[in-house]
TIGUPA-509364 format. One record per residue: x negated, y negated, z of N, C-alpha, C in turn; residue in one letter. Coordinates in steps of 0.2 Angstrom, whole numbers, padded with zeros to 4 digits, always signed. Atoms other than C-alpha are relative to their C-alpha. Last residue first. Layout:
<nodes>
XYZXYZXYZa/...
</nodes>
This chain:
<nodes>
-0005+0005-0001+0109-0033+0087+0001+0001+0008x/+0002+0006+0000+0094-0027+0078+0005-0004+0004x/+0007+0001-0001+0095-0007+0081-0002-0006+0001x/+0001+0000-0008+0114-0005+0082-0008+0002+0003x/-0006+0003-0004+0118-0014+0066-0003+0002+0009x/+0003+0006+0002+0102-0007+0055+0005-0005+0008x/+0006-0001-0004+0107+0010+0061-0001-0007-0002x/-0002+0002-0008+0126+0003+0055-0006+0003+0005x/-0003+0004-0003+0120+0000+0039+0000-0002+0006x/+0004+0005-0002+0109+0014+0037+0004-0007+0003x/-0003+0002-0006+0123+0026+0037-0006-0006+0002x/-0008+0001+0003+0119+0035+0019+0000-0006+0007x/-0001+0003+0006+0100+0034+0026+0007-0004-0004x/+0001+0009-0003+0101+0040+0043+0000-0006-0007x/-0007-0001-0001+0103+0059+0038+0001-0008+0000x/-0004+0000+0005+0090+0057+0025+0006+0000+0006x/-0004-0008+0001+0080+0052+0040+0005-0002-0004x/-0005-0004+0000+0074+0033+0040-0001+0006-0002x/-0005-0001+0004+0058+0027+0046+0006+0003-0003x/-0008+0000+0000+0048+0019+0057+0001+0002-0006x/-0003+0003+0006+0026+0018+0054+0008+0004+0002x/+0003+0009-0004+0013+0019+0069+0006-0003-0007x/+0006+0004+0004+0008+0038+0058+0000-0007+0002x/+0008-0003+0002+0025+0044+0061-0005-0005-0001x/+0006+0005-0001+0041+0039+0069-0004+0001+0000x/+0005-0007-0003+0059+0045+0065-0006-0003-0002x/+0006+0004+0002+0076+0036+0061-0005+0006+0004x/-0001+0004+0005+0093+0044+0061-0006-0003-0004x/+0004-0005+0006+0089+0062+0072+0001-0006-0008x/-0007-0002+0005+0101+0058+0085-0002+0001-0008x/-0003-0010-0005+0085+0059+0098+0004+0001-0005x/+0005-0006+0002+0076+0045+0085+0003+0005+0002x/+0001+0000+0009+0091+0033+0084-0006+0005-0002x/-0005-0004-0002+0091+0035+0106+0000+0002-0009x/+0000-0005-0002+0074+0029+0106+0007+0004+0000x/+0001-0004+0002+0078+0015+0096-0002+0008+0000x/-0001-0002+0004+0090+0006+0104-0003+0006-0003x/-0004+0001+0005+0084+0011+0118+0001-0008+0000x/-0005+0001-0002+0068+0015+0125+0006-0002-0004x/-0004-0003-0005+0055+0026+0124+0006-0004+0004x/-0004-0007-0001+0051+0022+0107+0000+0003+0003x/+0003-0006-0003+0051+0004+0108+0001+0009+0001x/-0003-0006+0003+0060-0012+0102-0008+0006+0001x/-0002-0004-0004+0056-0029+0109+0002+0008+0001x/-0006+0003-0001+0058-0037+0093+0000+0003+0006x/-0002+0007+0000+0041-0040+0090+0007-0001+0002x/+0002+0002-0006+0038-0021+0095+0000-0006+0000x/-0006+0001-0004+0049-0019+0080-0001+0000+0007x/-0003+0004+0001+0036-0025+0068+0007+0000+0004x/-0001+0006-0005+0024-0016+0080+0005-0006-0002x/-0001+0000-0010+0031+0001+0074-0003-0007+0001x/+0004+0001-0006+0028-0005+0055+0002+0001+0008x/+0002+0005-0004+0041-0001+0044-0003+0001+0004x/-0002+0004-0007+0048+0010+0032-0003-0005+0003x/+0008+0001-0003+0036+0019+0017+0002-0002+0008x/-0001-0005-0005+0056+0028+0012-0009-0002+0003x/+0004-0005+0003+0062+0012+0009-0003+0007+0004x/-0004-0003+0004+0078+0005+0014-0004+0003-0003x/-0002-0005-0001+0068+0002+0031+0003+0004-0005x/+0004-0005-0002+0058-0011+0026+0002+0007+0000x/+0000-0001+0005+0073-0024+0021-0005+0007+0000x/-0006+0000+0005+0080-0025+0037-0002+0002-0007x/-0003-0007-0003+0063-0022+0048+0007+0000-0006x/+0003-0005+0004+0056-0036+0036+0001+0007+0003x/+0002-0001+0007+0068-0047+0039-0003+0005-0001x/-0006-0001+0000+0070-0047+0058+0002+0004-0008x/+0000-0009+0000+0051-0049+0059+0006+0006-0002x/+0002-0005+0003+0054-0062+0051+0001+0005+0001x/-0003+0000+0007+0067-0070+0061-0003+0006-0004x/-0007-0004-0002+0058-0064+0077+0005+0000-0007x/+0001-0005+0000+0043-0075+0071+0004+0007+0002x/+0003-0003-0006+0052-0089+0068-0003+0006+0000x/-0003-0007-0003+0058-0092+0049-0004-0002+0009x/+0006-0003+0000+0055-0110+0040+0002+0006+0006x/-0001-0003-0007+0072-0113+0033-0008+0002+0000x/+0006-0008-0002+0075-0118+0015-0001-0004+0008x/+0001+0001-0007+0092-0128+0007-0008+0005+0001x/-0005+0001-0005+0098-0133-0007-0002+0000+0007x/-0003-0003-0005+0081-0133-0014+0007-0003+0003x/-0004-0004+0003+0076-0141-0031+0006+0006+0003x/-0002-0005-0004+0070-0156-0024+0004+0007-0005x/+0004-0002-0006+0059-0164-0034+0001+0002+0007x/-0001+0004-0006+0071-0176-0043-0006+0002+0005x/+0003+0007+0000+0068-0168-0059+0000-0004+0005x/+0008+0000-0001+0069-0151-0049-0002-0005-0006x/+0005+0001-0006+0086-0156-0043-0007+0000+0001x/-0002+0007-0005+0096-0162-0057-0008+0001+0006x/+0004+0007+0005+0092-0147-0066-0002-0006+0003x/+0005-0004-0002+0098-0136-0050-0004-0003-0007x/+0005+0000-0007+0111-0148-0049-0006+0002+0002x/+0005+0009+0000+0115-0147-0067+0000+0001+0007x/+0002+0000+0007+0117-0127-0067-0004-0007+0001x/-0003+0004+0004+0126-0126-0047-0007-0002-0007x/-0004-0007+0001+0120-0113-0035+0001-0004-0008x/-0007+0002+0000+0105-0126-0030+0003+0006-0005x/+0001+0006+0005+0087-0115-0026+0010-0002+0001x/-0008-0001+0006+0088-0107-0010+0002-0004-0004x/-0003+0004+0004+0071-0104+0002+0006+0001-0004x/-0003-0001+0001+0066-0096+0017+0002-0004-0004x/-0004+0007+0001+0049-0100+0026+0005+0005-0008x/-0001-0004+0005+0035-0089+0033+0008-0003-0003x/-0006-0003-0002+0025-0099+0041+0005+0004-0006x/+0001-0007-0006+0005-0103+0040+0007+0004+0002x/-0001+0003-0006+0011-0120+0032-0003+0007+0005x/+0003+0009-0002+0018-0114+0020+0001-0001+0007x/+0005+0002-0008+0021-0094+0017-0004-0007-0002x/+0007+0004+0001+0034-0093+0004-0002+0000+0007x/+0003+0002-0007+0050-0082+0002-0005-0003-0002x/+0007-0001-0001+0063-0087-0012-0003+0002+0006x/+0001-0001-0007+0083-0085-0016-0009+0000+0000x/+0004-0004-0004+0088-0091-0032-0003-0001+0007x/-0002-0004-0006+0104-0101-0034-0005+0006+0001x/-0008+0004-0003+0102-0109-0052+0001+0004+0006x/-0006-0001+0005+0083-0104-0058+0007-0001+0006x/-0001+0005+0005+0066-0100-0049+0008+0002-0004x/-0007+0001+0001+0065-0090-0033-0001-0005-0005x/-0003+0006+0002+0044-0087-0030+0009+0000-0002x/-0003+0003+0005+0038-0075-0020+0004-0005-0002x/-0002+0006-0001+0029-0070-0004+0002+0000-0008x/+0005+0005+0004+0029-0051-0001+0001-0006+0000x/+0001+0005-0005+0037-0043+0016-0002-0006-0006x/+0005+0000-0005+0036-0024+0010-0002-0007+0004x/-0001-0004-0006+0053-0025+0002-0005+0000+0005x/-0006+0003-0004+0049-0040-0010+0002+0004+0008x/+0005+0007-0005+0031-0031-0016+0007-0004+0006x/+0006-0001-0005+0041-0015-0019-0003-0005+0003x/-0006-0001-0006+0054-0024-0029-0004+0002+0006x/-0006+0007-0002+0044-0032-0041+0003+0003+0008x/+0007+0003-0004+0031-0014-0041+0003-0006+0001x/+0002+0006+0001+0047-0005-0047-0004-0002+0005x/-0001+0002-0006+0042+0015-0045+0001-0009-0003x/-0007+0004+0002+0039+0023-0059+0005-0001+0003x/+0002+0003+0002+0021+0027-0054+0007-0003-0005x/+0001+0008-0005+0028+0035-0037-0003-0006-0008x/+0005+0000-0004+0037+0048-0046-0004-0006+0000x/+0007-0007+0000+0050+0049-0057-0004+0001+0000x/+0008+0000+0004+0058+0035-0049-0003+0005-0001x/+0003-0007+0001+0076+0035-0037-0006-0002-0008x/+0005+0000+0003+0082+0017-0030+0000+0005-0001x/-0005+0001+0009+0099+0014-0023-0005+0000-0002x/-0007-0002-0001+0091+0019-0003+0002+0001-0007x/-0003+0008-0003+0073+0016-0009+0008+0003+0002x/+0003+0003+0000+0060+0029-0014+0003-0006+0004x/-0005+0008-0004+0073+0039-0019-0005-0002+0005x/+0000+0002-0010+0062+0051-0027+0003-0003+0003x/-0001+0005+0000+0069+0060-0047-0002-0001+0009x/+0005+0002+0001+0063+0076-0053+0000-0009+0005x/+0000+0003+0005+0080+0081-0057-0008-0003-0001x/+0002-0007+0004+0084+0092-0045-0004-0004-0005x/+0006-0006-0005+0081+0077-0032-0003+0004-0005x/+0007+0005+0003+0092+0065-0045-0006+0005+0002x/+0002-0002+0008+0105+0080-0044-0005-0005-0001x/+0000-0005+0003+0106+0079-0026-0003+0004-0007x/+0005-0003-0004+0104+0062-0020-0001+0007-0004x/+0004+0005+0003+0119+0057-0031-0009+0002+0003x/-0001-0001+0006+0130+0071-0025-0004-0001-0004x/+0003-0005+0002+0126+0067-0009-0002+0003-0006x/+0006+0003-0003+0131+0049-0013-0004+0007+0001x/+0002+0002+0007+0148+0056-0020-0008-0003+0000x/-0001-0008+0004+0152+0068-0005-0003-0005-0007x/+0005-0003-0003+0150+0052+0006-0003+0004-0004x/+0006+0000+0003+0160+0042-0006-0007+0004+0004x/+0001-0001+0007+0175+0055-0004-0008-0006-0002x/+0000-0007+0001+0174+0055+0013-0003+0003-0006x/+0007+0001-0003+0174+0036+0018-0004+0007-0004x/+0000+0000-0005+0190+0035+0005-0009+0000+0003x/-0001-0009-0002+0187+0034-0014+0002-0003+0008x/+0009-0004+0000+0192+0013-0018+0002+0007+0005x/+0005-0002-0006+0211+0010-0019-0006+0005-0001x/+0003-0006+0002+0220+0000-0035+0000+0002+0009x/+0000-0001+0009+0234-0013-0038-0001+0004-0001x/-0004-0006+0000+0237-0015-0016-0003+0002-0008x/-0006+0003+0003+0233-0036-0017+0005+0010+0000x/-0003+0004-0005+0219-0034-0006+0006+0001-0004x/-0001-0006-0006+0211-0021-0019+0004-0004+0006x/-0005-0005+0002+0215-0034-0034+0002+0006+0007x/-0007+0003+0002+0209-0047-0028+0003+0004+0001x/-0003-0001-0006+0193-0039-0021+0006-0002+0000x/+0001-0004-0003+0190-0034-0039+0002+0000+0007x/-0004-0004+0003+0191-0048-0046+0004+0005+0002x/+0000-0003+0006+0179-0054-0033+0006+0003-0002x/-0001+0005+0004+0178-0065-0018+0001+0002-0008x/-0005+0002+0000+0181-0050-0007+0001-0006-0004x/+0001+0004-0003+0168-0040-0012+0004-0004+0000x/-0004+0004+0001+0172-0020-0015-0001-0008+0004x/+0000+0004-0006+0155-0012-0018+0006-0006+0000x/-0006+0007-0001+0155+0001-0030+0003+0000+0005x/-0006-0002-0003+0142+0014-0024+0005-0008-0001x/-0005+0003-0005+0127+0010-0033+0005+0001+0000x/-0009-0003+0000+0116+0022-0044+0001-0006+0005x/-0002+0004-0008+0096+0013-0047+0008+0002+0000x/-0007+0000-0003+0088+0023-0061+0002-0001+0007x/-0002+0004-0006+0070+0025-0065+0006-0002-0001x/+0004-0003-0005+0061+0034-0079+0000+0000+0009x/+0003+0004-0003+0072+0035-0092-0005+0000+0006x/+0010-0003+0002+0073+0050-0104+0000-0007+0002x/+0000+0009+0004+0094+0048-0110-0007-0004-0001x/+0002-0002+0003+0096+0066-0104-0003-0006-0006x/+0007-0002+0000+0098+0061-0086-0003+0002-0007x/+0002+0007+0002+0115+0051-0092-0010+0002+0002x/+0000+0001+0006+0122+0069-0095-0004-0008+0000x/+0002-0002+0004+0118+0074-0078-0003+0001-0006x/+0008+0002-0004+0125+0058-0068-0007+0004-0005x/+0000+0007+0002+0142+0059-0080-0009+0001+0002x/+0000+0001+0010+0142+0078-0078-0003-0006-0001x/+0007-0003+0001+0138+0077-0058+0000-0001-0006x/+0004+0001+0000+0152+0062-0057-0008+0004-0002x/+0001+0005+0003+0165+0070-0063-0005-0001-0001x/+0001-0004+0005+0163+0086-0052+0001-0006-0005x/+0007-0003+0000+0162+0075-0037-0001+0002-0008x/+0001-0007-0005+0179+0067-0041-0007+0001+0001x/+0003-0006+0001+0181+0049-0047+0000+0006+0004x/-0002-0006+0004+0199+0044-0043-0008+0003-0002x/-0005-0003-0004+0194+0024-0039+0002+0007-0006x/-0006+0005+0003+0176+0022-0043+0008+0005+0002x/-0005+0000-0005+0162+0029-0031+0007-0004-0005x/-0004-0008-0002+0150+0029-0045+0003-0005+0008x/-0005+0003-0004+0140+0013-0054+0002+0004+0000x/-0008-0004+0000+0127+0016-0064+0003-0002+0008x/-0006+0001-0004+0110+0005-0068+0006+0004-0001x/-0009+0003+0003+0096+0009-0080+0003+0000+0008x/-0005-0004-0003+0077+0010-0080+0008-0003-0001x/-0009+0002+0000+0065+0009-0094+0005+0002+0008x/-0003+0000-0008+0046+0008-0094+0007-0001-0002x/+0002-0008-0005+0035+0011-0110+0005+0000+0006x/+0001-0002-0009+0048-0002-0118-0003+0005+0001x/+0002+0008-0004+0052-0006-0135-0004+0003+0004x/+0004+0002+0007+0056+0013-0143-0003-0006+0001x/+0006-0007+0003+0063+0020-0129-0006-0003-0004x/+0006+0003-0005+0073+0001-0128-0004+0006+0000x/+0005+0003+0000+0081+0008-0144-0005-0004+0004x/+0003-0004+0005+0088+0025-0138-0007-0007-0005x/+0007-0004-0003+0094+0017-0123-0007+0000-0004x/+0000+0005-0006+0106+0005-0131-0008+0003+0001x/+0001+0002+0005+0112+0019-0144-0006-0004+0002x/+0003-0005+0003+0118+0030-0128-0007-0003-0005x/+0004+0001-0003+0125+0013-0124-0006+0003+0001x/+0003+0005+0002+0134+0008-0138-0007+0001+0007x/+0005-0001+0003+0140+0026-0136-0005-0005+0001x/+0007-0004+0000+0145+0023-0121-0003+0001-0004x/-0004-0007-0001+0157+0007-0125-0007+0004+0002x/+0004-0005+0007+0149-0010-0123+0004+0005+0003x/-0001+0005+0010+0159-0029-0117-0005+0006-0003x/+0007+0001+0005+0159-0021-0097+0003+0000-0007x/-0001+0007+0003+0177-0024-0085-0008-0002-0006x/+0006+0005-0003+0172-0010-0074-0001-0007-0004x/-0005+0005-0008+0190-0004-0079-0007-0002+0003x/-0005+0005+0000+0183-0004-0098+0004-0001+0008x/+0000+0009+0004+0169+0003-0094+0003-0003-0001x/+0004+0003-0005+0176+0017-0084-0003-0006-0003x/-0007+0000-0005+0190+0023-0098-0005-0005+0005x/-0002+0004+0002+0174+0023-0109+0007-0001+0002x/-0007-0005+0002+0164+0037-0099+0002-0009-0003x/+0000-0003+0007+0146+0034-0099+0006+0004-0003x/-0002-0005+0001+0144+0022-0085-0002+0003-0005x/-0005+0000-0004+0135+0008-0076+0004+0006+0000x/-0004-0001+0004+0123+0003-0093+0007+0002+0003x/-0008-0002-0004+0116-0011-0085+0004+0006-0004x/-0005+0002+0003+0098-0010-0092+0007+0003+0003x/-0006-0006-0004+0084-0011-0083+0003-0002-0003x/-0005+0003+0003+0069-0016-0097+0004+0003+0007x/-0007-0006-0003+0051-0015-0092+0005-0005+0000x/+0001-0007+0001+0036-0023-0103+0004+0008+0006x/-0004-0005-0004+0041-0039-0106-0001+0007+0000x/+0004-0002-0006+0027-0050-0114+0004+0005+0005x/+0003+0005-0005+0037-0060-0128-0005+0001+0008x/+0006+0005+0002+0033-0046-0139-0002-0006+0005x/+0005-0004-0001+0044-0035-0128-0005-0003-0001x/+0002+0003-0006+0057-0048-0129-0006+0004+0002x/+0004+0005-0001+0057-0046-0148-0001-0003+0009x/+0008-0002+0002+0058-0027-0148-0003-0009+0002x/+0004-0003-0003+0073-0029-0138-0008-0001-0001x/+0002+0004-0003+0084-0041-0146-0005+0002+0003x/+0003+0005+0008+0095-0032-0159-0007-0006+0002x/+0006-0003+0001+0097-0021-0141-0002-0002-0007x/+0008+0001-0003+0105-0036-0136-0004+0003-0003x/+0002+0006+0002+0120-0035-0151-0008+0000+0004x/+0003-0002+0004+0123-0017-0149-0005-0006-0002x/-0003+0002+0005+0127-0020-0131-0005+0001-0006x/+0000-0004+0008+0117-0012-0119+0005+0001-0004x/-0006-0003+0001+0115-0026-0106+0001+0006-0005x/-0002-0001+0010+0098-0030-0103+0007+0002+0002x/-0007-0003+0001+0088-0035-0086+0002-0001-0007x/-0008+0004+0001+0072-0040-0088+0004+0005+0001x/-0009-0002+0000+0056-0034-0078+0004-0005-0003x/-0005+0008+0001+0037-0041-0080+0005+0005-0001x/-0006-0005+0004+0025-0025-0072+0004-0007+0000x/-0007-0001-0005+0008-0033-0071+0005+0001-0003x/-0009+0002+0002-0007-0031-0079+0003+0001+0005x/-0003-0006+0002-0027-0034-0073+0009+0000-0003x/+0004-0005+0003-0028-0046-0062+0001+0005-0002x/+0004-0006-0004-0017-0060-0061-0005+0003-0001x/+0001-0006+0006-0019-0077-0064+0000+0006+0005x/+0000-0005-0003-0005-0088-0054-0005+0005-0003x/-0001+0002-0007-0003-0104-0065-0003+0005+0007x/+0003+0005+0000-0007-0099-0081-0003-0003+0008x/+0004-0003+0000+0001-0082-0078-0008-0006+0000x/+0001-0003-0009+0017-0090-0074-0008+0002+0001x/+0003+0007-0004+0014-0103-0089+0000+0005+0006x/+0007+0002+0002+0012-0087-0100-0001-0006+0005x/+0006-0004+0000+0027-0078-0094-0007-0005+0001x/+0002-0002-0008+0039-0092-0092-0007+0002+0000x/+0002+0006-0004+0036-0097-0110-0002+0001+0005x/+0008-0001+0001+0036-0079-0116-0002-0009+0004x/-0001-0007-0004+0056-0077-0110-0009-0002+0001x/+0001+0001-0005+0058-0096-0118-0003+0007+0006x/+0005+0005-0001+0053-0088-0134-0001-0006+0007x/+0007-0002-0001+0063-0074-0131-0005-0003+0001x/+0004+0001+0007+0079-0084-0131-0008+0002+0001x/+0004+0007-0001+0089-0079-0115-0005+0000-0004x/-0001+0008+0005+0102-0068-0117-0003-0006-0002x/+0000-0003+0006+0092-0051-0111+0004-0006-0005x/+0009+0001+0002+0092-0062-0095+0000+0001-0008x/+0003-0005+0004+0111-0058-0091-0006-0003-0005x/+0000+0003+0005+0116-0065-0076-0003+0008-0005x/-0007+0005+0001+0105-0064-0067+0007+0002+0001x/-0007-0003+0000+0090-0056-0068+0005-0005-0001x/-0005+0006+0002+0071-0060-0074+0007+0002+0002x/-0006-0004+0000+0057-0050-0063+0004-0004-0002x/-0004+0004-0001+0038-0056-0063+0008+0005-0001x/-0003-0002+0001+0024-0048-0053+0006-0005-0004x/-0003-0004-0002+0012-0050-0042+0004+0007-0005x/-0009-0001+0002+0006-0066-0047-0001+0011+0000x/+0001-0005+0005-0013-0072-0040+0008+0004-0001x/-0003-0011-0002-0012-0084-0027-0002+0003-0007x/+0001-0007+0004-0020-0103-0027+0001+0004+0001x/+0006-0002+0001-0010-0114-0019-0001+0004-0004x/+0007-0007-0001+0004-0111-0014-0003-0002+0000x/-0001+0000-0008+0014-0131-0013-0005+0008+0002x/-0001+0005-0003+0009-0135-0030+0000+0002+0010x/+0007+0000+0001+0013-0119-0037-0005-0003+0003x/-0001-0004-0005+0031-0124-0032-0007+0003+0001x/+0000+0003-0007+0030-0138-0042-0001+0007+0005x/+0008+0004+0001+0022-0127-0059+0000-0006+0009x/+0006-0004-0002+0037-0116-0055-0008-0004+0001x/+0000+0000-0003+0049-0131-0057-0004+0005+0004x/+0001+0004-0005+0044-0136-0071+0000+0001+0008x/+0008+0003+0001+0044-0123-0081-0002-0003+0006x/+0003-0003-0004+0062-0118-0073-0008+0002-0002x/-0002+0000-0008+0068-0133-0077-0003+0005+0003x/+0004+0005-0001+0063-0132-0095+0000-0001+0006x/+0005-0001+0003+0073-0119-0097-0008+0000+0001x/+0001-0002-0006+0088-0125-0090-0006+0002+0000x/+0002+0004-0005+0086-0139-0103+0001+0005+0008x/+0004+0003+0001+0087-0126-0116-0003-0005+0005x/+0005-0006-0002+0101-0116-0108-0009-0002-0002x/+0003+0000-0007+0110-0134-0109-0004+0008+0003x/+0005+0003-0003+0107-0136-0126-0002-0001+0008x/+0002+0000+0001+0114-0120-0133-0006-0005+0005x/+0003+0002-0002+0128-0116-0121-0005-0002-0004x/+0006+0001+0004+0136-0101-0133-0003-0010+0002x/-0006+0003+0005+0150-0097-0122-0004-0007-0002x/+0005+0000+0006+0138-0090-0110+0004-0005-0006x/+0000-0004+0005+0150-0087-0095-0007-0006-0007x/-0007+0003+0004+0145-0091-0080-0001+0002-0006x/-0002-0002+0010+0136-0081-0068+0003-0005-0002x/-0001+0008+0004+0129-0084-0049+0001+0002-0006x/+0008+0004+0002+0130-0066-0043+0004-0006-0002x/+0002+0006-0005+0148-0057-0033-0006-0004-0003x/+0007+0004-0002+0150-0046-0048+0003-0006+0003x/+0003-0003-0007+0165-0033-0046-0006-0006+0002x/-0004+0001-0006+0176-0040-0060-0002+0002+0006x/-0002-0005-0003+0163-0043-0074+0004+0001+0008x/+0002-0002-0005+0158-0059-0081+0006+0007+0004x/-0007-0005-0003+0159-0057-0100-0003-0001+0008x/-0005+0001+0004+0144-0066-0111+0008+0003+0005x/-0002-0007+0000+0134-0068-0095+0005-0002-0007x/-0005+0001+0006+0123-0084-0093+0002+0008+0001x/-0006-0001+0000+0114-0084-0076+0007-0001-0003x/-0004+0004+0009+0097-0083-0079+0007+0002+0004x/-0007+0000+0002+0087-0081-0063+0003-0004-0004x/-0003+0005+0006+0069-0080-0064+0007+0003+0000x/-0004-0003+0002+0059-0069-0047+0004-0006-0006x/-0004+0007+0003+0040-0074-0047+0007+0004-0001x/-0002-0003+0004+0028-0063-0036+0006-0005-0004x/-0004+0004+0000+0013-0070-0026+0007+0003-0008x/-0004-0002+0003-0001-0059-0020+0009-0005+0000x/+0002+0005+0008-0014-0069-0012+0005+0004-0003x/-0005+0007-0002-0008-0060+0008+0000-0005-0008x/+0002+0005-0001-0013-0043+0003+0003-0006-0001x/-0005+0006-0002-0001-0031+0005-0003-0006+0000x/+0002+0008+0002-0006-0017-0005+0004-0006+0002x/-0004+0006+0000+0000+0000+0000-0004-0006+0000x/
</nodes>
């Protein structure tokens, strides 16, 4: 593990979507072809890296990751812009893994080879499903083929490919999902991140569940779907590495995500990113504006922050136990010695007897049982 303190990782949030989808909670608006003002976002988030660089210092870049939104919309030549100023700015050593998100639309993957040019060398692509009944109620603008299709061209772009699915939907059965999960193992990615549709109340989705319309599986039913998910990636060759993460093996693993979990300092660039930075010797909490021109607005002005917070040591700590755990490296024993937290007393100590968490080598971490249930070990560990 590679923690050194010069490592600085950049996240870019795009948040055009041609279709925003009923379940997403992110910053999105629709695309409805924006040309100038995606342009002058653009430039925004030039600018505003190069301020932010300004306050590091020297570091060396980590890594960059573009989401949103849908990135794969975002004119290649802008895509290289970032890149090259980020690297200008930050040099690393050696390569680094740059991530876009994609849709697999037949239109993007018309787009593939040329983001690849711009410097992109791993793709995740939202594919979510592979049934067209499911797409359509997950509210996605591509069918399975197009998704199949989808793949088959980023193969051909990309040494690195991972994709997105979405299971627990209302009605799936187990037997369902294995086919689904098994026939999308045939598609030759390297990395796949499954999420349990998440009902959020400000969403389409939480409209409709509030309103009676649909009902998410039971507790039961996604338990059994999660095993399920575990099970056939396991056969499959696949790690879980992260709670919603699995890698066919540790080198196809996101090195973005890894740095973020482990505590890294990175950068948030673009309408309502989130950043961490160490200024000032502390470790500090930033949140670009939510709002387009605001966050234009703001880093001509030289603020680009709605808000940022310099953490306490407790906070951190707090952090990096939260985030630490979803992996399977976990967390420092002293970073919960910060919190007062001990393995002969409880909290903890009772978390170990019950078999949810477990403590090797001066390092915490979760048991597959402890895993599914993380939440509420997170709950009755920090609270």
């Amino acid at each position: 593990m590679d923690d050194s303190g010069d490592k600085l990782a950049l996240y870019v949030h795009w948040p055009y979507c041609a279709r925003i989808c009923p379940y997403c909670d992110f910053n999105v608006v629709r695309d409805r072809g924006r040309v100038e003002e995606q342009a002058g976002l653009a430039a925004a988030i030039l600018a505003d890296m190069a301020a932010q660089a300004g306050l590091t210092g020297p570091r060396r870049l980590a890594s960059i990751f573009f989401g949103g939104g849908t990135p794969s919309l975002m004119d290649p030549a802008a895509v290289a812009a970032v890149i090259d100023r980020a690297k200008a700015l930050f040099p690393p050593r050696g390569g680094i893994e740059i991530s876009l998100e994609a849709n697999p639309t037949d239109a993007e993957a018309g787009r593939f080879a040329a983001l690849a040019g711009a410097g992109v060398n791993r793709l995740s692509m939202g594919v979510q499903a592979l049934d067209d009944a499911a797409l359509q109620f997950l509210g996605r603008n591509h069918s399975a083929d197009e998704a199949r299709r989808a793949v088959a061209v980023a193969a051909r772009a990309f040494d690195r490919l991972s994709i997105d699915l979405i299971y627990a939907r209302p009605d799936q059965t187990v037997a369902d999902w294995t086919a689904e999960l098994t026939e999308a193992l045939d598609l030759g990615f390297e990395h796949v991140s499954p999420y349990q549709l998440t009902i959020e109340p400000t969403t389409a989705f939480g409209r409709a569940v509030a309103r009676g319309r649909w009902t998410p599986p039971d507790e039961d039913r996604s338990a059994a779907l999660y095993e399920t998910t575990q099970t056939v990636l396991e056969r499959a060759g696949f790690d879980a590495y992260e709670v919603s993460n699995h890698g066919r093996g540790v080198a196809a693993r996101s090195a973005h995500n890894l740095h973020v979990w482990r505590g890294g300092d990175y950068l948030g660039l673009g309408p309502g990113a989130h950043g961490r930075l160490t200024l000032d010797g502390a470790r500090t909490a930033t949140v670009a504006h939510r709002d387009i021109a605001d966050y234009v607005a703001g880093v001509a002005a030289g603020t680009p922050w709605s808000d940022h917070e310099t953490l306490d040591p407790r906070a951190a700590a707090e952090e990096r136990v939260l985030l630490g755990l979803r992996t399977v490296e976990g967390v420092a024993l002293g970073d919960l010695a910060e919190l007062g937290r001990t393995e002969a007393t409880e909290p903890l100590a009772g978390l170990i007897a019950d078999g949810f968490l477990t403590v090797a080598a001066g390092r915490v971490r979760a048991t597959r049982a402890g895993r599914p249930v993380l939440d509420g070990v997170l709950r009755a560990l920090l609270v």
